[in-house]
Structures are given as C-alpha cells and as structure tokens.
C-alpha positions as a printed NumPy array, in Angstrom:
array([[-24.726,  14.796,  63.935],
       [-25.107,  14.545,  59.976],
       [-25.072,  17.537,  58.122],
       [-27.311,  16.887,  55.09 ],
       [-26.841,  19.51 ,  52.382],
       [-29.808,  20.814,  50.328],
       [-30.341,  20.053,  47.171],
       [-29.212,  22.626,  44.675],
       [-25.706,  22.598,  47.246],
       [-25.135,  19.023,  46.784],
       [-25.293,  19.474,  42.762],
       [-23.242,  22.756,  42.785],
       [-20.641,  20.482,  44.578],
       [-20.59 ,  17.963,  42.372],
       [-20.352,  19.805,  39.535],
       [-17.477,  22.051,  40.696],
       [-15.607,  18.889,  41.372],
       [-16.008,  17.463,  37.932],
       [-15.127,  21.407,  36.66 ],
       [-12.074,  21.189,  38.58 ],
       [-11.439,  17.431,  37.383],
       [-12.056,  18.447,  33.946],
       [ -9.504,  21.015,  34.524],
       [ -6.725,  19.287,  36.085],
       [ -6.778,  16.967,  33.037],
       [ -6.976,  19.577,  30.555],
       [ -3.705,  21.328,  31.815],
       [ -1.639,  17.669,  32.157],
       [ -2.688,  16.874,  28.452],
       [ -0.328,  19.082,  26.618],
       [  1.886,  16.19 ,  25.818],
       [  0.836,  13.249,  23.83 ],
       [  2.49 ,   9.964,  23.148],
       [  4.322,   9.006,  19.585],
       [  5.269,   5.419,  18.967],
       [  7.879,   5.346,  15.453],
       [  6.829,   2.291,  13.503],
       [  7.581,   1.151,   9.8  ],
       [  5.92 ,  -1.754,   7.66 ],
       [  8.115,  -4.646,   6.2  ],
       [ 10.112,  -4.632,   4.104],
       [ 11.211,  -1.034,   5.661],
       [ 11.724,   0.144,   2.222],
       [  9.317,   2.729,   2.372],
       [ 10.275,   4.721,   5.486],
       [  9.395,   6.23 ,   8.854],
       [  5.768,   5.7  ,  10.125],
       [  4.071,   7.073,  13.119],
       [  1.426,   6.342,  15.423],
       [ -0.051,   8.01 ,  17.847],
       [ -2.522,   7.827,  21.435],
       [ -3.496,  10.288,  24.074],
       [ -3.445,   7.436,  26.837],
       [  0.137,   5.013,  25.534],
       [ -2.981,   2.679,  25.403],
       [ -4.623,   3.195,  22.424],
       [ -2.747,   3.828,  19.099],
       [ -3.902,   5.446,  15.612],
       [ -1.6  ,   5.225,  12.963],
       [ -0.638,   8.276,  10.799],
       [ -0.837,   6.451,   7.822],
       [  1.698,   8.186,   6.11 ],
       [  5.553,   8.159,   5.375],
       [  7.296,  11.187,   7.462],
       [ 10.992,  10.578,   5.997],
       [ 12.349,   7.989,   3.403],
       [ 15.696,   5.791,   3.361],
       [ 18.249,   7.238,   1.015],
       [ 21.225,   6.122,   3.049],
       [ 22.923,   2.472,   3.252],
       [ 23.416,  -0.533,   1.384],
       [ 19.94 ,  -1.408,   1.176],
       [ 18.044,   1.683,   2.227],
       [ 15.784,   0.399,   4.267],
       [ 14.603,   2.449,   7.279],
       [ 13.964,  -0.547,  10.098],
       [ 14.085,   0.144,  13.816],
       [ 13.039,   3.61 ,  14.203],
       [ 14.386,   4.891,  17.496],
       [ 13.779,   8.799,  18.173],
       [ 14.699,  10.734,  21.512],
       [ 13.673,  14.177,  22.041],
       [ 16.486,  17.045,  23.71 ],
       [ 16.108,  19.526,  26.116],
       [ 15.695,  22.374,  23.524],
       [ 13.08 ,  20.457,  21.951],
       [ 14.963,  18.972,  18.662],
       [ 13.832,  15.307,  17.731],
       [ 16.971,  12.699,  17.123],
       [ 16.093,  10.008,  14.918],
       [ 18.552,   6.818,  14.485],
       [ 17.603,   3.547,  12.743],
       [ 18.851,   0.423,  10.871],
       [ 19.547,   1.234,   7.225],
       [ 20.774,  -2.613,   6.535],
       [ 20.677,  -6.192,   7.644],
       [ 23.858,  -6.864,   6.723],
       [ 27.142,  -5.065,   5.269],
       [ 26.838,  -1.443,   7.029],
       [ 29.449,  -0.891,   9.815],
       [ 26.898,   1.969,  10.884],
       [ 23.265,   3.374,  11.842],
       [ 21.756,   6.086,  10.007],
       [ 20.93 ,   9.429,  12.006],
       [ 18.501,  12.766,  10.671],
       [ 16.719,  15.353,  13.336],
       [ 13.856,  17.554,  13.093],
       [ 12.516,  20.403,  14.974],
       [  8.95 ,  19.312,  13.988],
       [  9.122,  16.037,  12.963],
       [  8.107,  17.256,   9.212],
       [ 11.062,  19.013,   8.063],
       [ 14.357,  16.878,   8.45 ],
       [ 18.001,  17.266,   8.232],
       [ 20.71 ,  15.426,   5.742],
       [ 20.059,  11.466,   6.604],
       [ 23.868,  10.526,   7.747],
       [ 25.354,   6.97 ,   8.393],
       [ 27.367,   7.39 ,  11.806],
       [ 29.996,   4.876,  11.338],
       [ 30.42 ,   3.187,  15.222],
       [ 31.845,  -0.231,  14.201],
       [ 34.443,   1.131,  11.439],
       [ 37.023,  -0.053,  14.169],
       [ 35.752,  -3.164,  13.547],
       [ 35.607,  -4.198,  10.032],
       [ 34.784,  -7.683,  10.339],
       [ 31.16 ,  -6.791,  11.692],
       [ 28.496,  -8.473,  10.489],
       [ 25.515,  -6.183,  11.198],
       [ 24.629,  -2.752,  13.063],
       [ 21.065,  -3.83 ,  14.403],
       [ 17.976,  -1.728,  15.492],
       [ 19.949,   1.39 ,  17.399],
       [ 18.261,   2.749,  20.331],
       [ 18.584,   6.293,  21.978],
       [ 18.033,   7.741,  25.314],
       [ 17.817,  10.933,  26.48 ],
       [ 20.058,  11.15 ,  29.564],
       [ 18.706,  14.243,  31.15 ],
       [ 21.808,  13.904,  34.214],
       [ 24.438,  13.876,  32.091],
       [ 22.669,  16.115,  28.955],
       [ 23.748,  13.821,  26.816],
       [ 22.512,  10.914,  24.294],
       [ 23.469,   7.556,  24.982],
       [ 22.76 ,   5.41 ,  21.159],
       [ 22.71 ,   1.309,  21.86 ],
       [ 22.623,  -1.306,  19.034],
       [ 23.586,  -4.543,  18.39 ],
       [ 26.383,  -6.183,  16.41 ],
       [ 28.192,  -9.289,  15.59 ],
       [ 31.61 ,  -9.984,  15.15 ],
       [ 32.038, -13.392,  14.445],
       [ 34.793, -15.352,  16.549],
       [ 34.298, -12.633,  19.529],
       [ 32.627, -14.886,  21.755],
       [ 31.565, -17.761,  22.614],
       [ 28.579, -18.782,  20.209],
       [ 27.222, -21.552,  22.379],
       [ 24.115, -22.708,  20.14 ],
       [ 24.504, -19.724,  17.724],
       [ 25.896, -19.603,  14.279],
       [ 29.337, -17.315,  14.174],
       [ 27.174, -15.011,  11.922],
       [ 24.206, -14.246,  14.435],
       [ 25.826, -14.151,  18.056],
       [ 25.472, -10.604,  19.206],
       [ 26.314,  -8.011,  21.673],
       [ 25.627,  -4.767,  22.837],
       [ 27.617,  -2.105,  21.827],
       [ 27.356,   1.844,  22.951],
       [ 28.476,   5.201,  22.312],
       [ 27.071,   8.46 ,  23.714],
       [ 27.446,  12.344,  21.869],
       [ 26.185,  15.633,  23.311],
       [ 25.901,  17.267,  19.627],
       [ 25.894,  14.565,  17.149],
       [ 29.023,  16.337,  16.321],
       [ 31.47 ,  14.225,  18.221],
       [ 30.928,  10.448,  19.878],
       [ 32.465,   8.787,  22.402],
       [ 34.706,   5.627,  21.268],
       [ 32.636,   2.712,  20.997],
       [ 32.543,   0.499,  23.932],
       [ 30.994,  -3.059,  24.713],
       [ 27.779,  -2.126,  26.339],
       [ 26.232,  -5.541,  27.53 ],
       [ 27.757,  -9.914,  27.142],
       [ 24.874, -11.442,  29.666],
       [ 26.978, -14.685,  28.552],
       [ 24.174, -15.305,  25.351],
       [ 23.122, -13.704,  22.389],
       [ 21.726, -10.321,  22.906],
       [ 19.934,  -8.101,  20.459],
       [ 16.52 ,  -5.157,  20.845],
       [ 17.67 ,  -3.247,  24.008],
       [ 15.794,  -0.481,  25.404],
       [ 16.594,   1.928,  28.466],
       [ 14.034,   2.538,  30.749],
       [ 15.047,   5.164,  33.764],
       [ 12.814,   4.955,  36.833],
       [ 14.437,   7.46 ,  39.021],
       [ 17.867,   8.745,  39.915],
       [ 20.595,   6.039,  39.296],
       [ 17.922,   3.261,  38.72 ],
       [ 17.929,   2.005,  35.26 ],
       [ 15.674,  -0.851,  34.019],
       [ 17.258,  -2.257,  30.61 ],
       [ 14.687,  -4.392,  28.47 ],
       [ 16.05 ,  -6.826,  26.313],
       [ 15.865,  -9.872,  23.921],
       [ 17.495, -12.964,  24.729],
       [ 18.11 , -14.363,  21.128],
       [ 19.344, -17.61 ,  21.341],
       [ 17.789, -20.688,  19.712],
       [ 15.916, -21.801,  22.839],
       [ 14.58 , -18.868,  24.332],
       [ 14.002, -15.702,  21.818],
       [ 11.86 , -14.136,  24.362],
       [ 12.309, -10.883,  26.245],
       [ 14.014, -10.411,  29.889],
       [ 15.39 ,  -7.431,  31.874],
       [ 17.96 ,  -6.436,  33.699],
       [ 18.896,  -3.614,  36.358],
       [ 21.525,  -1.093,  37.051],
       [ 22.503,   2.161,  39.205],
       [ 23.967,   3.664,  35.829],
       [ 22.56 ,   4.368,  32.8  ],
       [ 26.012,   2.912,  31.019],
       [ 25.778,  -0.55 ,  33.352],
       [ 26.651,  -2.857,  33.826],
       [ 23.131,  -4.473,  33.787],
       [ 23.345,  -7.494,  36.112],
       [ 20.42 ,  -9.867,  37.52 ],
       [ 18.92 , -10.878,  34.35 ],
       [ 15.409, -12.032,  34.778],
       [ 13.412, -14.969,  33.264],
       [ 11.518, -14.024,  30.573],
       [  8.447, -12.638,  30.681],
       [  7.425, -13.384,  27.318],
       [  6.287, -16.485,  25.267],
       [  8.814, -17.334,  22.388],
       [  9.469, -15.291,  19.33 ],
       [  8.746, -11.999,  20.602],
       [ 11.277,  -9.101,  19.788],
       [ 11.723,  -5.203,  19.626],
       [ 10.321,  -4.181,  23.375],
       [  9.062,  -0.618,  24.095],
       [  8.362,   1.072,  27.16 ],
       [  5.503,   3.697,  28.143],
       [  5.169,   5.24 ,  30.985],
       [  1.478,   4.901,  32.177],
       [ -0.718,   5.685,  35.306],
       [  1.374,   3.625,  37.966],
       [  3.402,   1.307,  35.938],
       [  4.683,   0.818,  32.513],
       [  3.668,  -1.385,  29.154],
       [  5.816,  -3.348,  27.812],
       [  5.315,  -3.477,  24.308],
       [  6.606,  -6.482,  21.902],
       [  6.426,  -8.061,  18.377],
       [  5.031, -11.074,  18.668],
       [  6.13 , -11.707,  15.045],
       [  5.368, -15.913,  14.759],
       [  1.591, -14.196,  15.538],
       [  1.764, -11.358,  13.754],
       [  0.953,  -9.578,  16.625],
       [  1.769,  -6.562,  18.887],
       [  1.016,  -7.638,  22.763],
       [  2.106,  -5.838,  25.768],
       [  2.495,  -6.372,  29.644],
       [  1.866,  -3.903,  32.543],
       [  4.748,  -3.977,  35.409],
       [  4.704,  -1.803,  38.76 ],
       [  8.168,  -2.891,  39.419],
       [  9.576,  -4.736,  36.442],
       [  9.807,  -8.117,  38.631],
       [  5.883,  -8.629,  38.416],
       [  4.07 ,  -8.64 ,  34.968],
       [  0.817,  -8.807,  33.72 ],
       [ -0.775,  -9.988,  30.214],
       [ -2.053,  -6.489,  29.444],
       [ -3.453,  -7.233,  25.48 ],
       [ -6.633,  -6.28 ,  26.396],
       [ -6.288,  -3.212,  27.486],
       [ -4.118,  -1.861,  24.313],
       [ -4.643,  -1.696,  20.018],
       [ -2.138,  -1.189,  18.   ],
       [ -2.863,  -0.88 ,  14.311],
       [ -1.748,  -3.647,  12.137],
       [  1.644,  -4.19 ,  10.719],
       [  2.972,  -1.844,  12.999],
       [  6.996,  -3.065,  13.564],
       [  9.635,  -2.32 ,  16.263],
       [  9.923,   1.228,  17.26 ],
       [ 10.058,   3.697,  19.838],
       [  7.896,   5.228,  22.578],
       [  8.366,   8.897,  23.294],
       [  6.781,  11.652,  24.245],
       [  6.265,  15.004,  22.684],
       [  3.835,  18.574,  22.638],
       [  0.34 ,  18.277,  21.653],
       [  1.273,  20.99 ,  19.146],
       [  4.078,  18.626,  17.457],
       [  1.078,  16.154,  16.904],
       [ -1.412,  18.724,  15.557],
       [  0.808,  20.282,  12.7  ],
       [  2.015,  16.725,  11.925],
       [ -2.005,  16.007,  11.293],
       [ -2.281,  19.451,   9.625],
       [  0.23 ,  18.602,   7.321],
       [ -0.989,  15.306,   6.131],
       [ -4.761,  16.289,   6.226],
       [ -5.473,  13.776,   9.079]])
C-alpha cells in the first residue's frame, strides 16, 4: 500500500531537505580556490584570481607583490603552497636566463609579505642556463615542502632535436623551514626535454606528476605516475593536449580534477576533466578564465584570506 502524504507534509519535507542542503553547503564553503597568475611581460608582479567552484575564475585585478629580486625582475611562474600553520610560500621565476636561482617571499595573509629572497639551488652548477617556473607542494606526510623547477645545463644530456641551450630537466630540493634545503638532486630525465611540472597527490603514496614534453615535435602536456612524491615518475603517457600548450594546473573538483593549460599559439586558457588521469575530457566549456591570465598555481585557502584580500583592494 502507498502512503500518500498530505499536502502541507509533502512541502514541509521538501523544504527541510533543501534547509538541510542549503546547510551542508554552507558549512563545506569555508575554503575557496586561488589560482596565482601574472600578465606578460611579468614585470609588474603577482596577480590573483579567484572562484568558489575551481570552475569559474574572477581576477583580482590588482598587483599583490612586485619583483625586486633577479637579473631581470620579472615575477613569472607564480607557484604558492600553503603550511600546516597556515603561512602562504610563494616561489617564482625572477629571470629567463642568467639566475642560478628562484625567488621565494611568504605571507600570513597574502597582503603583507616577507623580504623577496633568491634561493640559489643550481650555484653547484654554474654553467646553468636557466632556473624555470619553480613549483611547490605541500607534502603533508613528510611536513615538508618539496620546490621543482627546471634547468638546463648544456652538454648534460643528450639533446636529441634540441638546441644545447634549451634541453631541460627536472631538478628538486625539499626544506621544512625555508631555513635549510636539501642538496639539489635530479628530479625527472623521461629521455626528452622536460619543463612546467606539477605534483598532484591522489591518496597515500599515489602521486600523479603533470608535465610538458618540450621538444620540437610534441610541446604538449603528458603525465606520469609514482608511489613517492620524490619519484621516480615512470609510464609517461601520450599527450593529452594539442601542440603548444604549457604551464598545467590541477584543481581538485567534484569527482575528478581540471587540468588547466596555456594554450599560448591561441592565446588561450583550456582545461580537461580526468577521473583517473588515463581518461580526459575537453572540459572548455565548462570553465572562464579571465584574459591574459599566465601559468600559475591552484591552491586552496580560508574564505576569510579571500575576503580581507577584497577588503583591501576595494573589490
């Protein structure tokens, strides 16, 4: 037998159930989503945008901190990682060419910043060419960070179609206070060119590393697997991208994760959606990204960090 319910019962239920809905979402919404960006020619400084959903981005439209560190001060590559007690770790490309280093400034807030230093990784090295677009993860295991970039050192390896100048690898180091690093090790040779690599964790000792392949054929974006967050990364994928797409980003949405990428011959930002980072899906109509947003990093952070940044700047 059906039990019908009267009336005024049936709409009581349905409206507790969207009250409880409502709810639900209201207490997961204390964290928002921050994507770094900068404009070219990175001369200007950080940029940040910002989205409730990793979907849908607005873009500060302001300058948060400004180069004053490197060769050519610029501020390219904006990487930032956020640590357990809450302080904001900001590394980034202050050259293309001639700095055996990254530069590196925190903030509590994301308003007020430290002394911009250049962390000097390659000074072993003196013959590097380039320290390229840093990235940093969080590695909540270990409580440490774990800072990758890319470099050249011409005559290392093999430079199959490359020119000696632009035939990279990836190089690591990890630090636990900023204080002290780890010597820098080789981090990833897949055998070719290598540049833009991003850690993605997706549960204990299963690591997802995103990456450019930047040789003359391909320049397209691949990934590659591991059961530790240093590597190795084997089992290098095809890519998933067209052609001339660079500086990948990962959010974490829903079920899966975007893949975000410069699509720089369009002038474009695109992204894909993966469940499993083996199948991927065009996912451009889903996302906007405001225009002449460049490479940069996905990361989460309090709703409160966002509101005082748009107090401060009158947003």
């Amino acid at each position: 037998m059906i039990r019908r319910l009267p009336l005024f019962a049936l709409m009581f239920s349905l409206l507790s159930a969207c009250s409880t809905t409502k709810n639900k979402v209201s207490k997961n919404s204390n964290e928002v989503y921050l994507f770094t960006s900068f404009h070219e020619p990175a001369d200007a400084g950080l940029r940040m945008l910002y989205s409730n959903d990793g979907k849908h981005w607005t873009d500060l439209d302001t300058i948060l901190i400004r180069p004053k560190i490197g060769n050519q001060k610029v501020m390219r590559d904006p990487s930032i990682a956020r640590g357990k007690d809450g302080t904001f770790h900001f590394v980034w490309t202050t050259s293309w060419r001639g700095d055996l280093g990254f530069g590196y400034a925190s903030s509590k807030d994301l308003i007020n910043w430290s002394h911009q230093r250049l962390l000097p990784v390659m000074a072993h090295e003196p013959t590097t060419v380039n320290v390229w677009a840093p990235e940093i993860f969080y590695d909540d295991e270990e409580d440490r960070f774990v800072i990758i970039w890319a470099s050249c050192i011409p005559g290392r390896f093999p430079n199959g179609q490359e020119d000696s100048l632009n035939n990279h690898r990836m190089y690591v180091t990890t630090t636990k206070d900023f204080k002290t690093f780890t010597p820098t090790q080789l981090f990833m040779d897949p055998g070719f060119s290598v540049i833009d690599c991003v850690i993605v964790k997706r549960g204990k000792n299963d690591y997802v590393l995103v990456l450019k392949d930047n040789t003359r054929p391909e320049r397209n974006i691949k990934v590659a697997f591991s059961n530790n967050v240093l590597g190795p990364y084997t089992n290098v994928s095809r890519p998933f991208t067209e052609n001339f797409t660079e500086g990948p980003n990962v959010a974490k949405v829903e079920d899966g994760w975007l893949i975000y990428f410069d699509a720089y011959r369009k002038k474009t930002y695109d992204a894909v959606f993966t469940k499993d980072f083996i199948h991927f899906e065009d996912a451009n109509s889903q996302i906007s990204v405001p225009k002449d947003h460049k490479h940069g990093t996905i990361f989460k952070a309090d709703k409160s960090v966002l509101d005082g940044l748009l107090k401060k700047y009158g947003k």
